[in-house]
C-alpha positions as CSV (number, residue, x, y, z in Angstrom):
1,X,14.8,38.4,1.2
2,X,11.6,37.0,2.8
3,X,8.6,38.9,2.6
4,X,7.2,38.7,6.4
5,X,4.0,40.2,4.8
6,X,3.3,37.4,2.8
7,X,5.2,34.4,4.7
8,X,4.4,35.0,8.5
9,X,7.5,34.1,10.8
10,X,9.3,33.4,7.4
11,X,7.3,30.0,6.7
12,X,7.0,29.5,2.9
13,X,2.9,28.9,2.4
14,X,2.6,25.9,0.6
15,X,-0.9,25.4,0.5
16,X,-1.9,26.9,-3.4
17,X,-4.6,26.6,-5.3
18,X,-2.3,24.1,-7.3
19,X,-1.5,22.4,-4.5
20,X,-4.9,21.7,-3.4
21,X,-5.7,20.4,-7.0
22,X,-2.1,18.1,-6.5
23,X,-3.5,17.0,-2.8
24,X,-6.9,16.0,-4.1
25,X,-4.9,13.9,-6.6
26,X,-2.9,12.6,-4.3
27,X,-5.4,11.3,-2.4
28,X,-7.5,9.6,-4.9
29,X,-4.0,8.2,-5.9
30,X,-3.4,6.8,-2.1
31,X,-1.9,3.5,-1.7
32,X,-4.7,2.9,1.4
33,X,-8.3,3.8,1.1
34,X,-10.0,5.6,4.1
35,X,-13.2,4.1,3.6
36,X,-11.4,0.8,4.2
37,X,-9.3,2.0,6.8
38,X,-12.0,2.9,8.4
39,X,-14.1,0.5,8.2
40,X,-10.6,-2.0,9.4
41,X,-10.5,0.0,12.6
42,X,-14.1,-0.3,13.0
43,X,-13.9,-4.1,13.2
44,X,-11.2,-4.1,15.8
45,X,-12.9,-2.3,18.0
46,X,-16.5,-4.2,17.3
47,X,-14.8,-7.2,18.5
48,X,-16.0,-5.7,21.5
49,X,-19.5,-5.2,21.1
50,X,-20.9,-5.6,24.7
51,X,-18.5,-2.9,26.2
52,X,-19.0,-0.3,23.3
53,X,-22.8,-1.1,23.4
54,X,-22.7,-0.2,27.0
55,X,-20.3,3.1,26.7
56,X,-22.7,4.3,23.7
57,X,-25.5,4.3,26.3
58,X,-23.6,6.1,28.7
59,X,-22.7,8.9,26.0
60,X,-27.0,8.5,25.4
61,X,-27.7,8.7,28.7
62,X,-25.1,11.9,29.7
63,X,-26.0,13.9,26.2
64,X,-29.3,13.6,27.7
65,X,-28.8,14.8,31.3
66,X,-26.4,17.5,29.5
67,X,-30.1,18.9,27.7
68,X,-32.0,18.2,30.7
69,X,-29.8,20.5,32.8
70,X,-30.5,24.1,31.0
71,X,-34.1,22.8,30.6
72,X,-34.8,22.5,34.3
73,X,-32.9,26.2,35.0
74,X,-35.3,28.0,32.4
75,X,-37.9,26.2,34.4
76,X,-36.6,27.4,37.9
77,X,-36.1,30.8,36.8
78,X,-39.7,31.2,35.7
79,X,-41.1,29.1,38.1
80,X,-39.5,29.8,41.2
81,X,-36.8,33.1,40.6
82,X,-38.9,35.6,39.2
83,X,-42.3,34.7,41.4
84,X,-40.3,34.5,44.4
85,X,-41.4,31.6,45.5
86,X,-39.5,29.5,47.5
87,X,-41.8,26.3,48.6
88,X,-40.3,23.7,46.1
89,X,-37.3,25.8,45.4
90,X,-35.3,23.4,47.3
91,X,-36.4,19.9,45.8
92,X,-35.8,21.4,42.1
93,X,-32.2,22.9,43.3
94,X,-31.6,18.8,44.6
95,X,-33.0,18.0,41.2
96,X,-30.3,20.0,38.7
97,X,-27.7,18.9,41.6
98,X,-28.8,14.6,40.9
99,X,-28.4,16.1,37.1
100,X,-25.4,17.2,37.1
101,X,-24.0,14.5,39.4
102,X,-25.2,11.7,36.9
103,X,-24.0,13.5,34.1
104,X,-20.7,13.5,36.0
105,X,-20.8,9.8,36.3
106,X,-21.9,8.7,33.2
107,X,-19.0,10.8,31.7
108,X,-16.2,9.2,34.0
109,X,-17.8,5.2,33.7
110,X,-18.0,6.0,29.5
111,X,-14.2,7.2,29.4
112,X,-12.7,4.7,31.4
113,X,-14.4,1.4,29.4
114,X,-13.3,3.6,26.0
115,X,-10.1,3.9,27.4
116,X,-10.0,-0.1,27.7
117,X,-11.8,-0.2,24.5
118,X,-8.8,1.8,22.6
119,X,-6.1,0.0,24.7
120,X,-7.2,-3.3,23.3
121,X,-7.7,-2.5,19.8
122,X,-4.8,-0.8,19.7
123,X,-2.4,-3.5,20.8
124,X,-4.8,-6.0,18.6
125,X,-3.5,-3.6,15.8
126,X,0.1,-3.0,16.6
127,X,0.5,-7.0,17.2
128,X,-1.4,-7.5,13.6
129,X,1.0,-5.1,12.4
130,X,3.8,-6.8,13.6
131,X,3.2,-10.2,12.9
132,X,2.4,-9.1,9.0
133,X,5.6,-7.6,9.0
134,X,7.0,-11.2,10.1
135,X,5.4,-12.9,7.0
136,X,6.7,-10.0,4.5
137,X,9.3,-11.1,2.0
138,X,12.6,-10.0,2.2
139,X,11.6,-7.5,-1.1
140,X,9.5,-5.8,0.6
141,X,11.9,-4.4,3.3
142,X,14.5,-3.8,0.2
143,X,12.5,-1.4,-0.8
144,X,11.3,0.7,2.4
145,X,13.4,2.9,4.8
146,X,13.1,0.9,8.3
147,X,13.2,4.2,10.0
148,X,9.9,4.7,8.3
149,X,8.7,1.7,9.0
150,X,9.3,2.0,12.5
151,X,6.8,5.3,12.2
152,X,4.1,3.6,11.1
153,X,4.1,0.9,13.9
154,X,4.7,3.8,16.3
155,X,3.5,7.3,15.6
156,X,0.8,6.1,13.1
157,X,-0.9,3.9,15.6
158,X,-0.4,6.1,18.7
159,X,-2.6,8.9,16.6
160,X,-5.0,6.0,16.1
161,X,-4.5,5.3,19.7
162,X,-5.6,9.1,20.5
163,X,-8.7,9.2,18.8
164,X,-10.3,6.1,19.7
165,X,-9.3,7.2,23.2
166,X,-11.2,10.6,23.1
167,X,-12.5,11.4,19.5
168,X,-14.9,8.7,18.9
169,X,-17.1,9.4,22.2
170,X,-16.9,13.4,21.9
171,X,-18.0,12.6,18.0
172,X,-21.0,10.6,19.2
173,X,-21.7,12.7,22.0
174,X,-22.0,16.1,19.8
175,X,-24.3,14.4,17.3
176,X,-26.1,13.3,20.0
177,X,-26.4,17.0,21.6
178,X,-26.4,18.4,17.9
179,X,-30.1,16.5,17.6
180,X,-31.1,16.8,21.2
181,X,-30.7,20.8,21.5
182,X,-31.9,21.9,18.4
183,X,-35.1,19.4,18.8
184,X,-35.4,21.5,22.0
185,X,-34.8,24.8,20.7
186,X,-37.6,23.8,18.2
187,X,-39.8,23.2,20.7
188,X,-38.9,26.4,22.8
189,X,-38.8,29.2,20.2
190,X,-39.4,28.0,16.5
191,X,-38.4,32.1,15.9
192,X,-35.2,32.1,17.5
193,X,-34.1,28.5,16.4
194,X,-34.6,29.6,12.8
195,X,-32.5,33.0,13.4
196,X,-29.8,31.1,15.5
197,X,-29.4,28.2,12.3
198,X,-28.4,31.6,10.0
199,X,-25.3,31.0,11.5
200,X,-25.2,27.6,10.4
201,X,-24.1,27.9,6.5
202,X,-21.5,30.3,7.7
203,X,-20.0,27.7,9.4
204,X,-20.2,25.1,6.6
205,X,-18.4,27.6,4.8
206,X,-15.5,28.3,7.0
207,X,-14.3,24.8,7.8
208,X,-14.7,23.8,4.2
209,X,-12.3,26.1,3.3
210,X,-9.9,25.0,6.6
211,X,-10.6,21.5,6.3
212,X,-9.4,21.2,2.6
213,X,-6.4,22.6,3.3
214,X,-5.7,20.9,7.0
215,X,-6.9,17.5,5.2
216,X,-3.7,18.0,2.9
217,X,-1.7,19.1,5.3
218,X,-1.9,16.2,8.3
219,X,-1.6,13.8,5.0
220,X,1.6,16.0,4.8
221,X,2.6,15.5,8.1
222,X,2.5,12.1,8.6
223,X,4.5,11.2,5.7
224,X,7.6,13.6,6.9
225,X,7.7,12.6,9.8
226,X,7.6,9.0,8.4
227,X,10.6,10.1,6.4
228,X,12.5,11.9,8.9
229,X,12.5,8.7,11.1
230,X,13.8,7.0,8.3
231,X,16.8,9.3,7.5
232,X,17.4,9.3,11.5
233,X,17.1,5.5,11.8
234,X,19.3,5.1,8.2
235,X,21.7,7.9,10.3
236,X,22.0,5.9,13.4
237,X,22.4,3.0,11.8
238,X,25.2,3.8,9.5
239,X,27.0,6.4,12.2
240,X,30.5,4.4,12.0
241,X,30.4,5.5,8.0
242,X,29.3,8.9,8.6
243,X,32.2,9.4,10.0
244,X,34.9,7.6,8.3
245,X,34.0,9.7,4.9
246,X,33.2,13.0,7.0
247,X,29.7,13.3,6.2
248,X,28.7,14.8,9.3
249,X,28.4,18.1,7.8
250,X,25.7,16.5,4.6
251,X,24.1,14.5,7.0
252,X,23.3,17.8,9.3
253,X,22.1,19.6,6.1
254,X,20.5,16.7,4.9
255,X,18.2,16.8,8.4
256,X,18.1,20.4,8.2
257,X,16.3,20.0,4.8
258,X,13.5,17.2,6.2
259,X,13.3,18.9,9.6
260,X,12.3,22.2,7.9
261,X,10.2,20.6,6.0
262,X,7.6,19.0,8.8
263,X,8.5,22.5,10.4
264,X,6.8,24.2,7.7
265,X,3.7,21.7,7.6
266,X,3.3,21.3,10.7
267,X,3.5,24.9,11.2
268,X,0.5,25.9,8.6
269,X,-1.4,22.6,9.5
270,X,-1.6,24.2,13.0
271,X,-2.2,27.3,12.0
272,X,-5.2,26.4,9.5
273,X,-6.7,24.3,12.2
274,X,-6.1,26.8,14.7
275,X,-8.6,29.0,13.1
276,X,-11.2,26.7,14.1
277,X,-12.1,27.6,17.4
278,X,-11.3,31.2,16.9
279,X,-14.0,31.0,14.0
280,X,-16.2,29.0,16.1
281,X,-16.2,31.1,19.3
282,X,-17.0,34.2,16.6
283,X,-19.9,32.6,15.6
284,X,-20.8,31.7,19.4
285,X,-20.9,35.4,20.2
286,X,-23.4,35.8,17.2
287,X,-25.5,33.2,18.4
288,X,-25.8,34.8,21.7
289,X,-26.1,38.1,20.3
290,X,-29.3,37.1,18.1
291,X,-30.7,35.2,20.7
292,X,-30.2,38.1,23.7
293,X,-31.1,40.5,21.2
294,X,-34.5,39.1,19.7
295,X,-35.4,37.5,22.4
296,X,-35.2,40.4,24.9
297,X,-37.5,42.2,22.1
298,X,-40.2,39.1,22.5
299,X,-39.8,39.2,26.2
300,X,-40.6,42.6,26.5
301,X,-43.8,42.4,25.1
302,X,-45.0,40.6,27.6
303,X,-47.8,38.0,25.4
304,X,-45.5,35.1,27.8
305,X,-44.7,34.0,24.4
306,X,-41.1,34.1,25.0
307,X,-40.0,34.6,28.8
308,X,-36.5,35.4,30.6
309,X,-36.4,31.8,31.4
310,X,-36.7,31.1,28.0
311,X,-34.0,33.6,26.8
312,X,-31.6,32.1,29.1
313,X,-32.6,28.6,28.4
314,X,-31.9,29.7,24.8
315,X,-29.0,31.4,24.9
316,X,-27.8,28.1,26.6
317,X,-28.8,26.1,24.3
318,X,-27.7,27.7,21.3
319,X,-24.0,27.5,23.1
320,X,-24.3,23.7,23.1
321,X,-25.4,23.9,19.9
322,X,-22.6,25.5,18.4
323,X,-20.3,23.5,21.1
324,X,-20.6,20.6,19.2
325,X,-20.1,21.9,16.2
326,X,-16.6,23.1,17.3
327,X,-16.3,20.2,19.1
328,X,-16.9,18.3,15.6
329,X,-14.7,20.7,13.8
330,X,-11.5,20.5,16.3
331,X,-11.8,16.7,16.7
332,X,-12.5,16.6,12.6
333,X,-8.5,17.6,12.3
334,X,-7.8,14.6,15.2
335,X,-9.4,12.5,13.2
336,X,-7.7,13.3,9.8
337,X,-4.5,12.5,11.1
338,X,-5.4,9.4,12.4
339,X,-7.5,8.3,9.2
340,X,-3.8,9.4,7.1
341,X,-2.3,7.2,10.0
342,X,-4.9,4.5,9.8
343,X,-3.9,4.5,5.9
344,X,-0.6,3.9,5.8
345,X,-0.6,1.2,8.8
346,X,-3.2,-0.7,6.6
347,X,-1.2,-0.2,3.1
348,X,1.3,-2.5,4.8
349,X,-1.1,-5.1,6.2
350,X,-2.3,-5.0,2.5
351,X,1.1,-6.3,1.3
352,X,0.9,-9.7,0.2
353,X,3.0,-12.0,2.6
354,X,5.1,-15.1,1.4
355,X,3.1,-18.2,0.4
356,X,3.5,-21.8,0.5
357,X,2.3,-24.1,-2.5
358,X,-0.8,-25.9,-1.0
359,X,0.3,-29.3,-1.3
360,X,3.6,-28.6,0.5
361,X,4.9,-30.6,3.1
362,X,6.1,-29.8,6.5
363,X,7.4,-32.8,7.5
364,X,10.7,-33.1,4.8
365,X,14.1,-33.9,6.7
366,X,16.1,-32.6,4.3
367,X,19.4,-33.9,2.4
368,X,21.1,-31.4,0.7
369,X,21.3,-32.2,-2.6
370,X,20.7,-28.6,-4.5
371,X,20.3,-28.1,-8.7
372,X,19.7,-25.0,-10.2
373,X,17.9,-25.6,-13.7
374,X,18.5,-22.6,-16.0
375,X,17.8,-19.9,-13.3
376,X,17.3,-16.2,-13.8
377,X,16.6,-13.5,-11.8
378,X,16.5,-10.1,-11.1
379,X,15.4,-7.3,-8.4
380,X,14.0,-5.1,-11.0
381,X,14.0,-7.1,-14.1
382,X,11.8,-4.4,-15.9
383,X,13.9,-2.1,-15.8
384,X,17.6,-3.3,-14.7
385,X,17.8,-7.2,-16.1
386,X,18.5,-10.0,-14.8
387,X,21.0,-10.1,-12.0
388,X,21.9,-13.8,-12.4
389,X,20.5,-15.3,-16.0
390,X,20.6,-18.8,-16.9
391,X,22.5,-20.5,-14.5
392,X,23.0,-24.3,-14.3
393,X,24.8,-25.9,-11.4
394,X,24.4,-29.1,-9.5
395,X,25.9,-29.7,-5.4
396,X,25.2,-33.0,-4.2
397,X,24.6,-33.4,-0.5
398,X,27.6,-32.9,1.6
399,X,29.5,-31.1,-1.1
400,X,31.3,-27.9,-0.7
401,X,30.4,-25.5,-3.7
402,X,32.6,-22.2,-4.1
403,X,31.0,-18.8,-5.9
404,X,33.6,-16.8,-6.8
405,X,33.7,-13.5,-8.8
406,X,33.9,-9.3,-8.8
407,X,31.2,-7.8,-6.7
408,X,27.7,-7.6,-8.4
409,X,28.5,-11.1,-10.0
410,X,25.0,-12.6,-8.4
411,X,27.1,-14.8,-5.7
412,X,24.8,-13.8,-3.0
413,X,22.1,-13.4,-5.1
414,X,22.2,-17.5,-5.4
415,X,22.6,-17.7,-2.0
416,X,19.3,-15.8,-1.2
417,X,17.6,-17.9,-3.5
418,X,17.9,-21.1,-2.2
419,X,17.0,-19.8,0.7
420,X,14.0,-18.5,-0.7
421,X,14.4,-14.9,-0.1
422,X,13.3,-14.3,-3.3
423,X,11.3,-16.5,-6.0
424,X,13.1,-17.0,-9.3
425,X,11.9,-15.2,-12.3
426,X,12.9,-18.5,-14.7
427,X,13.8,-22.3,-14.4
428,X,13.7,-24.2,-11.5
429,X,16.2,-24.4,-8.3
430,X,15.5,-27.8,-6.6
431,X,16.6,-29.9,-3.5
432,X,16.7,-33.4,-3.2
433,X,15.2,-33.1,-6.4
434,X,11.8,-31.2,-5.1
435,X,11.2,-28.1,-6.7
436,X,12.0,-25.1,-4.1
437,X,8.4,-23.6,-4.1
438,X,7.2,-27.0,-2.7
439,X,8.6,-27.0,0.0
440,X,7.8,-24.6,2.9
441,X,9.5,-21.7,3.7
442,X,9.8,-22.4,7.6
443,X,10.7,-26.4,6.1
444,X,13.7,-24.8,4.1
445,X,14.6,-22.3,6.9
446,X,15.0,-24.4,9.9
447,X,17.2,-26.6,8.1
448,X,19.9,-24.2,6.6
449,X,22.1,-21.6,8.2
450,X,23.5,-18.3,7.3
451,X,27.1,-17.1,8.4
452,X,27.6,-13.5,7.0
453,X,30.1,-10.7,5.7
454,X,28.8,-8.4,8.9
455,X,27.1,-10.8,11.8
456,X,23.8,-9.4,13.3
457,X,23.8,-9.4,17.1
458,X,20.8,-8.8,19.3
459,X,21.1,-7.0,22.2
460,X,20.9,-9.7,24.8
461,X,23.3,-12.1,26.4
462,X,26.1,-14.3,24.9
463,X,23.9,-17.0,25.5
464,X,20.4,-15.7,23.6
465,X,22.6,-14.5,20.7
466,X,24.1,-17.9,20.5
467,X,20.4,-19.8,21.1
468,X,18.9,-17.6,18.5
469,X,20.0,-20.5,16.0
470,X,17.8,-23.2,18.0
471,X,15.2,-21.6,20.4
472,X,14.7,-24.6,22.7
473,X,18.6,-25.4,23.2
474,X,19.9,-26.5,26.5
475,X,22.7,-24.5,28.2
476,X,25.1,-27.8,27.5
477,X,24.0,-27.5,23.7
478,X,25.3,-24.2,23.3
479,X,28.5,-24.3,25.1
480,X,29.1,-27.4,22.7
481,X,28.4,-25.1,20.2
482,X,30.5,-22.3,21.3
483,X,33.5,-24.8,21.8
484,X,33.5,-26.6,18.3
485,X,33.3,-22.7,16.9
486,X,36.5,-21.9,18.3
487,X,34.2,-19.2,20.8
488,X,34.2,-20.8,24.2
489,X,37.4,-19.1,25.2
490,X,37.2,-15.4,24.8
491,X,33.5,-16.2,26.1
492,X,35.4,-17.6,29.5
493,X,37.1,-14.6,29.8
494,X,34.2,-12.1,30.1
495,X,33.6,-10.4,33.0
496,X,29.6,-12.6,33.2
497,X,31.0,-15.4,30.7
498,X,28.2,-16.5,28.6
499,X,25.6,-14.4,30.7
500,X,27.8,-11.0,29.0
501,X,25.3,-9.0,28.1
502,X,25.8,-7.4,24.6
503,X,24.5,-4.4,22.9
504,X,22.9,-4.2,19.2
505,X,26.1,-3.3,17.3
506,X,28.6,-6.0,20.0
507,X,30.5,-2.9,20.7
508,X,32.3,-4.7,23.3
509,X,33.9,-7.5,21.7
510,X,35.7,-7.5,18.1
511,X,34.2,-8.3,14.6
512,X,36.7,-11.4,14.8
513,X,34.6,-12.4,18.4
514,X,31.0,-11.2,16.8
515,X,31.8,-13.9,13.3
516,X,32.8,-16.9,16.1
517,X,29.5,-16.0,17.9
518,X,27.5,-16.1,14.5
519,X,29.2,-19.6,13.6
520,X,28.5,-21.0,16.9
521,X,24.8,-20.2,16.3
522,X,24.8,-21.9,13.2
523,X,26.8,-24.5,14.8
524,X,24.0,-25.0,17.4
525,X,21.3,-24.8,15.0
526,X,22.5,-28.0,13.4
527,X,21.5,-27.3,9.2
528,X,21.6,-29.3,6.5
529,X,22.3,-26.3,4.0
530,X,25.1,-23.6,5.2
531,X,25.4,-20.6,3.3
532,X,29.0,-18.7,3.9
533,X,28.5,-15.3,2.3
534,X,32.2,-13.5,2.8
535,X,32.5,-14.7,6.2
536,X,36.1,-14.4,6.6
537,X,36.6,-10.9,4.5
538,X,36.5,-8.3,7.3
539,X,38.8,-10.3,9.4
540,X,42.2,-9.8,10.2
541,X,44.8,-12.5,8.8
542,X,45.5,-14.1,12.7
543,X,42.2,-14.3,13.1
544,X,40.7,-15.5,9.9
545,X,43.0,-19.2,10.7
546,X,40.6,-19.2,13.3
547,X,37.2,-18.2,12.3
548,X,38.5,-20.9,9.0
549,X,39.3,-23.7,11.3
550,X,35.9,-23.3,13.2
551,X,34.3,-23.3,9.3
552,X,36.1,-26.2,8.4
553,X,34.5,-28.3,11.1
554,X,30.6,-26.3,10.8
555,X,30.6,-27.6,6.7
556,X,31.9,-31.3,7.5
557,X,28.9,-33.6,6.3
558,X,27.1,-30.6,5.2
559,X,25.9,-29.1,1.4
560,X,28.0,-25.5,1.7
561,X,27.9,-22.6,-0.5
562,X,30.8,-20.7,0.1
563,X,31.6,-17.0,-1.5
564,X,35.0,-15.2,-0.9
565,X,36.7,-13.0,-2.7
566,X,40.1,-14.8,-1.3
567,X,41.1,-17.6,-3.5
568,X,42.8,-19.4,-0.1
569,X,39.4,-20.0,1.2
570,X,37.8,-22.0,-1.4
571,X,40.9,-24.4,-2.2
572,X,39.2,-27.1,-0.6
573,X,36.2,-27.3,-2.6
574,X,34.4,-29.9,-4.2
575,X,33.2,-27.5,-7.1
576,X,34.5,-23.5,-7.9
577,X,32.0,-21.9,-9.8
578,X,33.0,-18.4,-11.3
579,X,30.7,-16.2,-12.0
580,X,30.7,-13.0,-14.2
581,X,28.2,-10.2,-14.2
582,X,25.2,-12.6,-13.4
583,X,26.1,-15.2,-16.0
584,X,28.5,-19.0,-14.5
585,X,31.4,-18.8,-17.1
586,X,33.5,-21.6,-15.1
587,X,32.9,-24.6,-13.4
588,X,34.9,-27.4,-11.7
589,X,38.0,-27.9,-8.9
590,X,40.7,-26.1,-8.9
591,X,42.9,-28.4,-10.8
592,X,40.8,-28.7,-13.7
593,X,40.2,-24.5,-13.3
594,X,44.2,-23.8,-13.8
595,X,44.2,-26.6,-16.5
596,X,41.7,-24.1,-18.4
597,X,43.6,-20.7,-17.8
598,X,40.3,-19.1,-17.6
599,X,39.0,-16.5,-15.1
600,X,40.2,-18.3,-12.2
601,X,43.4,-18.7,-13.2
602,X,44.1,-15.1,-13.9
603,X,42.5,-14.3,-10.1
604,X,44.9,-16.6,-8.6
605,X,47.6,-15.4,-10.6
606,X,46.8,-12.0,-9.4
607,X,46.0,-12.8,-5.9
608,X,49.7,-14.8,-6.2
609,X,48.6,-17.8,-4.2
C-alpha cells in the first residue's frame, strides 16, 4: 500500500541522499561536458557579434531606466508629494512617463533581435546536427535507438531554442539590476542595505539544496524522454510485428513502465523547482518587512537621515533586488535543461565521422574487379568474435559471385564491407586491385548499388523514389529504367502513373511492386558493383520470375554479389561461395560443388532442386 504521507499523489521520491551521490557521479561520468557545451553554443551565437553587441546595450540601457524609475519617485515624493508643491510636478511626472516609455522600448527592440539571434543559431545547430549525422558510420546508428536520436535533433534543441530566446537576456538583465540596485541601495541607506542582504545567505541556502536535486532531475528528464521517443519510434516502426506475435498487450506495459517513469521525474523536478518562487516571494515579504519596519523607525526620528521617500524608494529597490534573484533562480532550472540538452546534441557532433585516406582519389571509374585478402571482422570483436574470419575470395569484373549459407553465416556482412559500411578488423578487401580504404567513400558509393531483402521507400512520388538512385536523371532515364526492371507496367496503371505519390512503408502497392521499384533505382543509377542481399526471399513464387528476370538483365556486364537462401537463384553463377558461421568452407560453380558432396550439395539435396 502507498504511504500518501511519505509519497505525495502516490509518486515514489527518488531523489536520496544516495541518489544525489549517484547523480554527481553521473555527471562527472557524462559523455558531453557543459563547460564545452557551453562554450559550443556560445560560438554559434557569437557568429553574430554586431547584433548581440547591440541587444546587450539595450538590456544596459533598460536595466538602467528600470533603476532610474524608483529613483525619480523617491525624489518626487519628497520633493514635490509631501511639500505640496506642485510647480514642477508636472515636468518630473513627463519625466518617469519618457522612463518608463524607453524602458518599454528598449525591452521590445532587445527581444525581437534575440529572437533572430536564437532563430539563427538554432537552425545553424540543428543543420550542424544533421549534416554530422550524414557523415556518421553505419556503426554508429547500430548502436542508438532512432527514436532517440530523433529527440535529440528535436526536443534537445528546441530547449536550447527556449533559452537563448528568453533566458540569456533576463540572465544579463538581473545581473545587471543585481549590481545596479544594490550600488543604489548603498548609496541610499548603508543601514538598511546591510539588514536587507541578511536575507541573502538564506537564499544561497535554499536553492542549493533545490538546485542539486532539480540539476539531477532535468538530466533525468531529458534522457526518458529521449528513451520514450525511442521505444515509440522502435513501436511505430515495427507495428506490422506487434501485431502478428500479439504483443500489443507487452508493448502497452512496456510504455506504461517508461511513461511512469518521466511521470515521476518530471513530477518531482517540477515540484523541487516549484519551490523556487514560493521561497523567493517568502524572502520578498521579509525584505519589505525589514525595510518598512526599520525604516519607519529612522523616519520617525526625523534627523532627514532616512525619509518616506527613501523607505519607499527602498522597499522598491529591495523588490528588484530580490527580483532578480528569483528571476536567476527560476531561469537557473531553464537553463539546466537546456545545458543537459546542449550535452547530448554535442556528444553526437563529438562522434567521429567516416574518413578518407588523404591521398585518395575521387576521380576512379571503377571496374569491378573485387579480392578479399584474409578478411576478418566483427561488430563487437571484444567480446563476440569475429563474425566473418579469414576469408579469401577473388570476383573479377563482370562476374556473378553467389554467398550462400544459414543465417548469421557473414553473407551480408561481406556485402557491407565492400561497401564500406564498416572497416575490416584484418587483411585487406581490394578493387581493381586498390586497397578499399583508398578509395573514397562517395568514389565507392556512387558506383555500386544495393537491392535488399525489405526495399526502403521515401514517402514521395514513383518518380523521386525511382531518381533517388541518380539525383540529376531525366524523366526519359527513369522510365527506361522502370521498363528494363520489369516496373513500367503496374506504374501505367496507377491512378497518377509515375506522379503516384507513395507513403513511407508503400502501403499502396505490394512488396512484389516496392522490390521492382528498388531495382529500377538501381537500374537507373547505372553501378559497377551490385549487391543483391535476399532480394527475391519475401516474394511470392509468380512474382519472384519476375523480380528474377528484371535481375538477370540489372547484373549483365556488372561484378554482382548475390545472397539467397534459394539454391534456384544462384545457378547461374560464375562462383558459389558457401559460407559457415563466418568462416568460406566452399568455393566454385555448381558443377564442381556437387562433384565435392559438400555443404552445397546437401542444401540442394534438401531444397530438392
Amino acid at each position: 500500500m502507498v504511504n500518501n504521507a511519505r509519497k505525495p499523489f502516490g509518486y515514489e521520491p527518488i531523489i536520496k541522499r544516495e541518489n544525489l551521490k549517484k547523480g554527481a557521479k553521473r555527471k562527472r561520468e557524462e559523455v558531453g561536458d557543459w563547460k564545452q557545451a557551453l562554450l559550443n553554443v556560445w560560438r554559434l551565437v557569437d557568429e553574430q557579434r554586431g547584433l548581440l553587441i547591440t541587444v546587450l546595450v539595450l538590456v544596459f540601457a533598460s536595466s538602467g531606466l528600470t533603476l532610474l524609475g524608483p529613483f525619480l519617485i523617491g525624489k518626487t515624493i519628497d520633493n514635490f508629494i509631501i511639500p505640496m508643491k506642485t510647480d514642477g510636478l508636472a515636468m518630473q511626472i513627463g519625466l518617469l512617463l519618457s522612463i518608463y516609455a524607453g524602458t518599454s522600448l528598449t525591452m521590445y527592440f532587445q527581444n525581437f533581435w534575440m529572437v533572430g539571434i536564437a532563430q539563427n543559431t538554432v537552425y545553424k545547430l540543428r543543420s550542424g546536427l544533421f549534416n554530422h549525422l550524414q557523415k556518421l558510420p553505419v556503426s554508429f546508428f547500430d548502436k542508438r535507438q532512432h527514436g532517440e536520436l530523433m529527440s535529440r535533433m528535436t526536443n534537445d534543441i528546441e530547449n536550447i531554442s527556449q533559452t537563448l530566446n528568453s533566458s540569456f537576456i533576463q540572465v544579463f538583465s538581473s545581473i545587471l539590476t543585481l549590481g545596479g540596485t544594490l550600488a543604489v541601495m548603498l548609496y541610499l541607506s548603508p543601514l538598511l542595505t546591510v539588514l536587507t542582504m541578511t536575507i541573502v545567505p538564506v537564499m544561497f541556502i535554499a536553492m542549493r539544496w533545490i538546485t542539486r536535486r532539480t540539476g539531477i532531475l532535468f538530466k533525468e528528464q531529458q534522457r526518458a524522454i529521449g528513451e520514450l521517443n525511442g521505444m515509440i519510434e522502435e513501436t511505430m516502426s515495427g507495428q506490422r510485428i506487434v501485431k502478428a506475435f500479439s504483443q500489443e498487450e507487452r508493448m502497452k506495459e512496456e510504455f506504461a513502465a517508461k511513461s511512469d517513469r518521466l511521470k515521476k521525474t518530471g513530477f518531482w523536478a517540477l515540484t523541487y523547482s516549484g519551490f523556487i518562487p514560493k521561497v523567493m516571494n517568502m524572502l520578498n515579504n521579509a525584505a519589505f518587512a525589514i525595510v518598512a519596519g526599520v525604516g519607519g523607525l529612522l523616519a520617525l526620528r526625523g534627523d532627514g537621515i532616512v525619509t518616506i521617500g527613501t523607505i519607499v524608494v527602498f522597499a522598491e529597490y529591495a523588490r528588484q533586488f530580490t527580483r532578480p534573484l528569483n528571476d536567476l533562480a527560476n531561469q537557473f532550472n531553464t537553463v539546466l535543461s537546456a545545458i543537459a540538452g546542449a550535452e547530448r546534441v554535442f556528444s553526437i557532433m563529438e562522434e567521429d565521422v567516416e574518413r578518407d585516406a588523404a591521398e585518395a582519389n575521387g576521380e576512379i571509374q571503377l571496374k569491378g574487379d573485387v579480392e578479399f585478402r584474409n578478411v576478418s571482422f566483427g561488430y563487437a570483436p571484444e567480446t563476440d568474435g569475429y563474425t566473418v574470419e579469414n576469408v579469401s575470395l577473388h570476383v573479377k569484373a563482370g562476374e556473378t559471385a553467389a554467398l550462400l549459407g544459414a543465417t548469421g553465416a557473414g553473407k551480408t556482412t561481406l556485402v557491407q564491407l565492400i561497401a564500406r559500411f564498416y572497416e575490416v578488423d584484418a587483411g585487406t578487401i581490394l578493387i581493381d586491385g586498390i586497397p578499399i580504404d583508398e578509395l573514397p567513400r562517395a568514389t565507392l558509393r556512387s558506383q555500386t548499388a544495393f537491392v535488399l531483402q525489405d526495399p526502403f521507400l521515401f514517402e514521395s512520388t514513383v518518380r523521386e523514389n525511382i531518381r533517388y538512385g541518380k539525383l540529376d536523371a531525366t524523366d526519359e532515364e527513369i522510365e527506361e529504367a522502370a521498363k528494363k526492371a520489369n516496373a513500367h507496367e503496374f506504374i501505367s496503371r496507377l491512378e497518377e502513373g509515375y506522379d503516384t505519390l507513395l507513403t513511407a512503408d508503400g502501403s499502396e502497392i505490394s512488396q512484389g511492386q516496392k522490390q521492382l521499384l528498388s531495382i529500377a533505382r538501381a537500374f537507373v543509377a547505372d553501378p559497377v558493383l551490385l549487391l543483391l542481399d535476399e532480394a527475391t526471399s519475401s516474394i511470392d513464387t509468380v512474382t519472384e520470375l519476375e523480380i528474377q528476370a528484371a535481375l538477370e538483365k540489372l547484373m549483365t556486364g556488372r561484378t554482382s554479389f548475390v545472397i539467397a537462401h534459394r539454391l534456384n537463384t544462384v545457378k547461374k553463377a560464375d562462383t558459389i561461395y558457401v559460407m559457415d558461421q563466418g568462416k568460406l568452407i566452399e568455393s566454385g560453380s555448381q558443377s564442381d560443388l556437387i562433384a565435392q558432396k559438400g555443404m552445397y550439395y546437401t542444401m540442394l539435396q534438401q531444397s530438392k532442386l
